[in-house]
C-alpha positions in Angstrom: 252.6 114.8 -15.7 249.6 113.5 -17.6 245.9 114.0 -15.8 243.3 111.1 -15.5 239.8 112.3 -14.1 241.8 115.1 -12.3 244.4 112.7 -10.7 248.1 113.8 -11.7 249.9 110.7 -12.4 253.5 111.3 -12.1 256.3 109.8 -15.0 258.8 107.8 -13.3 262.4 107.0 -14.2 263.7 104.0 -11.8 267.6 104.1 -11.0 269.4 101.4 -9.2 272.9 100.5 -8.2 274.3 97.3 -8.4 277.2 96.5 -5.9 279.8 94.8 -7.3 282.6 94.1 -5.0 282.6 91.8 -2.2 280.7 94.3 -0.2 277.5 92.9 -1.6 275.4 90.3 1.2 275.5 87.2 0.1 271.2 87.4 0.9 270.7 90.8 -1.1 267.7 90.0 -3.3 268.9 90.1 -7.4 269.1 93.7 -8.8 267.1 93.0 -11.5 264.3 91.9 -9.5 264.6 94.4 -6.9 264.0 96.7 -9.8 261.0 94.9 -11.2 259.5 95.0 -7.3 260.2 98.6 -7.5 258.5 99.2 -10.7 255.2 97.5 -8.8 256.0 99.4 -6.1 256.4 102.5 -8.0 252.6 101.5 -10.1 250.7 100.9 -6.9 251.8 104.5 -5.9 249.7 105.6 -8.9 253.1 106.3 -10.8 253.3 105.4 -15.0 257.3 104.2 -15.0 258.5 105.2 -18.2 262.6 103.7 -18.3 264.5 101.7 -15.6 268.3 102.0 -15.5 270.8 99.8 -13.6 274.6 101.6 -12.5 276.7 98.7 -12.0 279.4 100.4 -9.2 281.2 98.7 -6.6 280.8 101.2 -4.1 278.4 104.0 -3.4 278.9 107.9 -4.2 279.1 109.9 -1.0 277.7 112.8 -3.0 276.1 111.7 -5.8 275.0 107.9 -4.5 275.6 106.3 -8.5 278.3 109.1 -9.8 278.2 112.4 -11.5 278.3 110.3 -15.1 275.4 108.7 -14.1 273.3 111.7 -12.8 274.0 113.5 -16.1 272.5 110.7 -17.9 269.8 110.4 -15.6 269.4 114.1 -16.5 269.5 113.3 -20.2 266.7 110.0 -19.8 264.3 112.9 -18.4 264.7 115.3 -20.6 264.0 112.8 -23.3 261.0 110.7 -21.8 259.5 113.2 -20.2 260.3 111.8 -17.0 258.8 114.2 -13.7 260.1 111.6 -10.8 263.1 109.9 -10.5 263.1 107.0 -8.2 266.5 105.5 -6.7 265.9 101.6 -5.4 267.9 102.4 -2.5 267.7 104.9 0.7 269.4 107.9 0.1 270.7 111.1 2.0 268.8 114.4 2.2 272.3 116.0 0.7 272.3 113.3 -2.0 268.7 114.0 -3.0 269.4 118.0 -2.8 272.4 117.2 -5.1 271.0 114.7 -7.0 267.7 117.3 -7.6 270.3 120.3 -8.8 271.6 118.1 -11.7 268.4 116.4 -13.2 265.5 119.2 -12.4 263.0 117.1 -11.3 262.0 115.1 -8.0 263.9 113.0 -6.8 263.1 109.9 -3.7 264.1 106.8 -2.8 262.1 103.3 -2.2 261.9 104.3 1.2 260.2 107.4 0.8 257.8 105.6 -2.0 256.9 102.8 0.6 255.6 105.1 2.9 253.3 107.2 0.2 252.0 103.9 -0.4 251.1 103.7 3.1 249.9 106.9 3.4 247.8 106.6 0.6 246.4 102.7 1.9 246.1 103.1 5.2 242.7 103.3 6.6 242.4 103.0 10.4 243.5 105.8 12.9 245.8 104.0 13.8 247.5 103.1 10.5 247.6 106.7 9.8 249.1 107.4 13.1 251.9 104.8 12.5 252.4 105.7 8.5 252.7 109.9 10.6 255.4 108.6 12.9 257.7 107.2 10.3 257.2 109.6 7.9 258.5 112.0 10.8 261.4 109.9 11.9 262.4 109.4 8.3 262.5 113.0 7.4 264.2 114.2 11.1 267.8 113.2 9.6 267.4 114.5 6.3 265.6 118.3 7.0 269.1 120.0 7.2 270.5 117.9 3.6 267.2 118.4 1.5 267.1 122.0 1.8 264.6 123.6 -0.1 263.4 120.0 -1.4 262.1 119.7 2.0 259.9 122.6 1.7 257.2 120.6 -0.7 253.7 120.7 -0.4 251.0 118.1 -0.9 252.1 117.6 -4.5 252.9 114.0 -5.9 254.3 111.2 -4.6 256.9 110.9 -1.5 254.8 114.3 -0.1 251.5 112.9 0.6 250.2 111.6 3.5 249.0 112.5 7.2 252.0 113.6 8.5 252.8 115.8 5.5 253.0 119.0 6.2 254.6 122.8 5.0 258.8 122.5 5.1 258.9 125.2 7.5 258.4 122.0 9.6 261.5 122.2 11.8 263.4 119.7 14.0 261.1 120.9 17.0 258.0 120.7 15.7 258.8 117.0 14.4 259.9 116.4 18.0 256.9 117.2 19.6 254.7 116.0 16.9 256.3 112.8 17.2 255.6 112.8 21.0 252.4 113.4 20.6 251.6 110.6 18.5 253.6 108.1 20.4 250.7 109.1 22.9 248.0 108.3 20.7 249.2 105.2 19.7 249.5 104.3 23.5 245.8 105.2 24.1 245.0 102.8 20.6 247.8 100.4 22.2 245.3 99.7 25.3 242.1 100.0 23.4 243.8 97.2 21.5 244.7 95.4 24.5 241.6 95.8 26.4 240.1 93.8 23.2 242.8 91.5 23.1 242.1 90.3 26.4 238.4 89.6 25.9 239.2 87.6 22.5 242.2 85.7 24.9 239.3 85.4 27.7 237.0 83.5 24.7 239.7 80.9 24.0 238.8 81.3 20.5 242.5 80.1 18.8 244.1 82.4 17.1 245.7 81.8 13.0 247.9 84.9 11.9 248.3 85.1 8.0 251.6 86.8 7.3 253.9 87.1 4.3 255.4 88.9 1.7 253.2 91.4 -0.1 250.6 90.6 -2.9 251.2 86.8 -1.6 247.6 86.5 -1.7 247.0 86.7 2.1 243.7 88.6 1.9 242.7 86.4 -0.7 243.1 83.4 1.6 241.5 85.0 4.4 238.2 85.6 2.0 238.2 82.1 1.4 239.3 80.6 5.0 235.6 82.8 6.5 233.5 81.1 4.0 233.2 78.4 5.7 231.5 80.1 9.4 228.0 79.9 9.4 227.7 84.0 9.6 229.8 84.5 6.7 228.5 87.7 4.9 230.6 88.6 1.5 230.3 92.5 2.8 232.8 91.2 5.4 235.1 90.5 2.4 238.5 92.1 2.8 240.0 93.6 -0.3 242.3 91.1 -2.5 244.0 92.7 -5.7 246.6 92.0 -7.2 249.0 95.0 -6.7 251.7 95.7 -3.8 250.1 96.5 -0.6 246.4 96.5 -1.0 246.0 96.1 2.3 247.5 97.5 5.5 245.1 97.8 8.5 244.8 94.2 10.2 241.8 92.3 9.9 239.8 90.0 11.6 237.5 87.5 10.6 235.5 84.6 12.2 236.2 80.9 10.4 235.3 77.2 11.0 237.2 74.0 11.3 235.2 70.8 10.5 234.6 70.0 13.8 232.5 73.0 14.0 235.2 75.0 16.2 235.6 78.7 15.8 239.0 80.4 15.2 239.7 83.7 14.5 241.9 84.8 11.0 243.9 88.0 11.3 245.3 89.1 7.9 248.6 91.3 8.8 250.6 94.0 6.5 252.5 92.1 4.2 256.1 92.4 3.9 258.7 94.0 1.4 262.2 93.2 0.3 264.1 96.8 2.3 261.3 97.3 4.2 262.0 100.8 5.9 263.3 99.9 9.8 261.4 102.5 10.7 258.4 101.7 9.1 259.2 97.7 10.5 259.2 99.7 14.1 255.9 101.7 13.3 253.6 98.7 12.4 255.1 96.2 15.4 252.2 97.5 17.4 250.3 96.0 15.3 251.7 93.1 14.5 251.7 92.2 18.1 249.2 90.2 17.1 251.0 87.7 15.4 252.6 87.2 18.9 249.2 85.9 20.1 248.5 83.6 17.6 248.3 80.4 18.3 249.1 79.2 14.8 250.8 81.2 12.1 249.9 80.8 8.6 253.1 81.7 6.0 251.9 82.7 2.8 254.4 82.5 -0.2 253.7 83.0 -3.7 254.9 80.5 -5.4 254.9 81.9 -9.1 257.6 84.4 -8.2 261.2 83.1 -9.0 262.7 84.8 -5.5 260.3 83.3 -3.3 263.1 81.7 -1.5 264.6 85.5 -0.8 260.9 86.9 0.0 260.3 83.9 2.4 263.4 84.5 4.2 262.3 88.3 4.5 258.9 87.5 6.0 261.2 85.1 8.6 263.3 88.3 9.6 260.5 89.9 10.4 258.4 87.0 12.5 262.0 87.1 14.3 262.0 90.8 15.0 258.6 90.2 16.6 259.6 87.2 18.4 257.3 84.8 17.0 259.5 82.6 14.6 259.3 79.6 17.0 255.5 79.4 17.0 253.9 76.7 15.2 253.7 77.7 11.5 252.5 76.2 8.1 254.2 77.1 5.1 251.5 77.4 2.4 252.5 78.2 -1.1 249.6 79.8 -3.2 248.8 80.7 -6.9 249.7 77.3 -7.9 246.9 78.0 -10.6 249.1 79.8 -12.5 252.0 77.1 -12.6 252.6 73.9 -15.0 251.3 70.6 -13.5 253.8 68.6 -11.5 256.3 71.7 -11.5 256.1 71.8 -7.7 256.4 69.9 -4.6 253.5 67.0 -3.4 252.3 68.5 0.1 254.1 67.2 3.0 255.4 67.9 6.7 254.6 71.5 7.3 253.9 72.7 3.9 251.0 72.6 1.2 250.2 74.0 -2.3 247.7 75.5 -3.0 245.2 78.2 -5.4 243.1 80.4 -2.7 241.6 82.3 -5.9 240.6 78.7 -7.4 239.8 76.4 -3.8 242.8 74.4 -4.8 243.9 72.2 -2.0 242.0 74.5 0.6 240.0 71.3 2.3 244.0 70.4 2.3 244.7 73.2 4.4 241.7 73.6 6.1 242.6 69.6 7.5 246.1 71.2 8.8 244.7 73.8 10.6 242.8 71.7 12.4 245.3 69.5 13.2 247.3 72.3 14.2 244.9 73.9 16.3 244.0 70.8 18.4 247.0 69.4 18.9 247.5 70.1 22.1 244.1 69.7 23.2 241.9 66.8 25.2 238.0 66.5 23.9 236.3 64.7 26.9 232.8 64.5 28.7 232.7 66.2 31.7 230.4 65.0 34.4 230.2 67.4 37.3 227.6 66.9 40.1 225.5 69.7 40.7 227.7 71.1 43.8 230.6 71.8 41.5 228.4 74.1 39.0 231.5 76.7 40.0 233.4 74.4 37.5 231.1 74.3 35.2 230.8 78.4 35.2 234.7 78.4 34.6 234.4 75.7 31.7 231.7 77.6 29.9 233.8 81.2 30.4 236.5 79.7 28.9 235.9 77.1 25.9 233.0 77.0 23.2 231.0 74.3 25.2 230.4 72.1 22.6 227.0 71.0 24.3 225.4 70.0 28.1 222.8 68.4 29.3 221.1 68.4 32.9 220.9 64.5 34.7 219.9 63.7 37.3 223.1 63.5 39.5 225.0 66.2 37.8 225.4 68.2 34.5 227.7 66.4 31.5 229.8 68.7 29.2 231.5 68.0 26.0 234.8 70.4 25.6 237.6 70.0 24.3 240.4 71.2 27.4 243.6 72.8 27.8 246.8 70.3 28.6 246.4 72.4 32.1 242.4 71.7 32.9 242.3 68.4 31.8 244.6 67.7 34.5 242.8 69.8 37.1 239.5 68.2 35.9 240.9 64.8 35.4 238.6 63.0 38.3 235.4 64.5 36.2 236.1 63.4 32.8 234.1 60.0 31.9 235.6 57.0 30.0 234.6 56.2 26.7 
């Protein structure tokens, strides 16, 4: 392990296995780029990935998950690099990584374990910490019996850090109960959550739900999207890198369409080719937000050559949630960093564009709007002064756009609900 200002930085040797009979899904994302992702993956968990091998097999060890050969040579590769990790692309057994550990000397875990240091490491909020404990506890619940002693790490390194780490005299009990008792936090954050919710819902203030695959440049187009609101302040900047998972806790910022309405930006986890179910599970509470959302804003990075495959994996996931038939605009960023005229011209439901460079964002900006008032009326109100309990209900509901006091009643500019402007119908004046 090298040091850097007293951080360890662990040397990483990646391992995949490519399936090669008929067994493979027809949808299973390219090995080699699986392996590249992993290799970001691997980097954003503060790793330095010194070789990458590929076991072409065309079904999976029951012992050894790639084959004794393999694992010998895996042993050799570490030996000779210097290698202090081993990382395996896939999930693996706790009896596979004990057996797997006995051969080649060092640490080994698999992408699932890595995704959730990453987490652990990222994740800010209490809740994000409470939902990075509870699948760190259901992951490891299977596997305490198969690890053995491997399960009897301290803080040390990746796949061992986080909240829910603790000493591997950690038995099934104590996970049980631990896990209980942070199901019961997350309810208490749950209503908290809700309780909030409901007062943003009581504001009518729409809704737009950024969501996509990882390092899309979501939190980049949020940063952009809350320029334009009159209180924009850059301190309520959230943080864009470019690296996996930069950002984990949901965010929410105040924006503005042309028409001077509000709406409310929520920048969600982003997404992961063999995203841990568990983890998926975990973070639904949050993304119950993207169940409110009036409009859902898909970004895809449209520089990277499987954006078709990471597209459909963000889908999955809007599915799991059961808000993949809410209105959605496909937008496909970084277009800065493509040839002219390599891409599409913006049409239908879909538009290209550089967040980091304001490419086509009065583009976007233009849909949203659309978007957002499609289904609404904007009228004038004129309510005599007798029906000034309509006129409380308007303002509780809708950003009055403005009202003045005649002398028969009060007029109101809004822009209404399918439903109101039905009820209110009789009020609204012609123009």
């Amino acid at each position: 392990m090298q040091e850097n200002n007293d951080k360890v930085i662990e040397k990483a040797l990646l391992v995949g296995l490519n399936i090669t009979s008929t067994a493979r899904r027809i949808d299973d994302i390219d090995i080699n780029e699986s392996m590249d992702e992993l290799k970001e993956l691997a980097k954003a968990a503060g790793a330095e990935v010194v070789g990458s091998l590929i076991q072409n097999k065309q079904t999976r060890d029951a012992a050894l998950f790639i084959g004794k050969g393999k694992v010998d040579e895996i042993r050799a590769y570490c030996d000779s690099l210097e290698a202090t990790l081993v990382v395996f692309n896939d999930e693996l057994s706790g009896a596979q990584i004990r057996n797997i550990e006995e051969i080649v000397g060092v640490k080994v875990i698999d992408r699932t374990t890595l995704i959730l240091d990453i987490f652990a490491q990222r994740a800010l909020s209490r809740e994000g910490k409470l939902q990075v404990e509870l699948a760190q506890l259901k992951y490891r619940l299977p596997r305490l019996y198969g690890m053995g002693g491997a399960m009897s790490r301290t803080g040390a390194g990746i796949g061992t850090r986080g909240p829910g780490e603790q000493k591997l005299e950690v038995d099934k009990r104590h996970i049980l109960n631990k896990a209980a008792d942070i199901r019961r936090e997350l309810r208490d954050v749950k209503k908290n959550r809700e309780t909030q919710r409901t007062q943003r819902l009581k504001s009518n203030i729409p809704i737009v739900a950024l969501v996509g695959y990882t390092n899309a440049g979501k939190s980049t187009l949020l940063n952009e999207l809350i320029k334009t609101h009159k209180d924009y302040e850059q301190a309520k900047e959230v943080l864009a890198k470019d690296m996996l998972f930069a950002t984990l806790d949901v965010t929410l910022r105040k924006a503005l369409l042309p028409n001077k309405k509000e709406f409310l930006v929520v920048d969600t986890v982003g997404f992961v080719s063999k995203l841990p179910h568990d983890l998926v599970e975990a973070f639904k509470a949050t993304l119950e937000e993207v169940q409110y959302a009036d409009l859902i804003i898909h970004v895809i990075d449209a520089t990277n050559d499987s954006y078709e495959l990471q597209k459909n994996t963000t889908e999955k996931v809007l599915k799991e949630l059961k808000a993949d038939q809410k209105p959605t605009i496909l937008v496909y960023n970084k277009i800065d960093r493509l040839e002219l005229d390599i891409y599409p011209k913006n049409q239908g439901d879909a538009v290209y564009i550089s967040a980091k460079k304001g490419i086509n964002m009065d583009k976007l900006i233009h849909m949203i709007e659309e978007a957002l008032m499609e289904n609404t009326y904007s009228v004038t109100l004129s309510l005599p002064y007798e029906r000034g309990d309509i006129f409380s209900k308007v303002k509780d509901k809708y950003n009055v756009d403005n009202f003045e006091y005649g002398e028969s009643g009060i007029t109101v500019d809004v822009n209404l609900d399918e439903e109101d402007y039905n009820i209110y119908k009789e009020y609204i004046l012609d123009k």
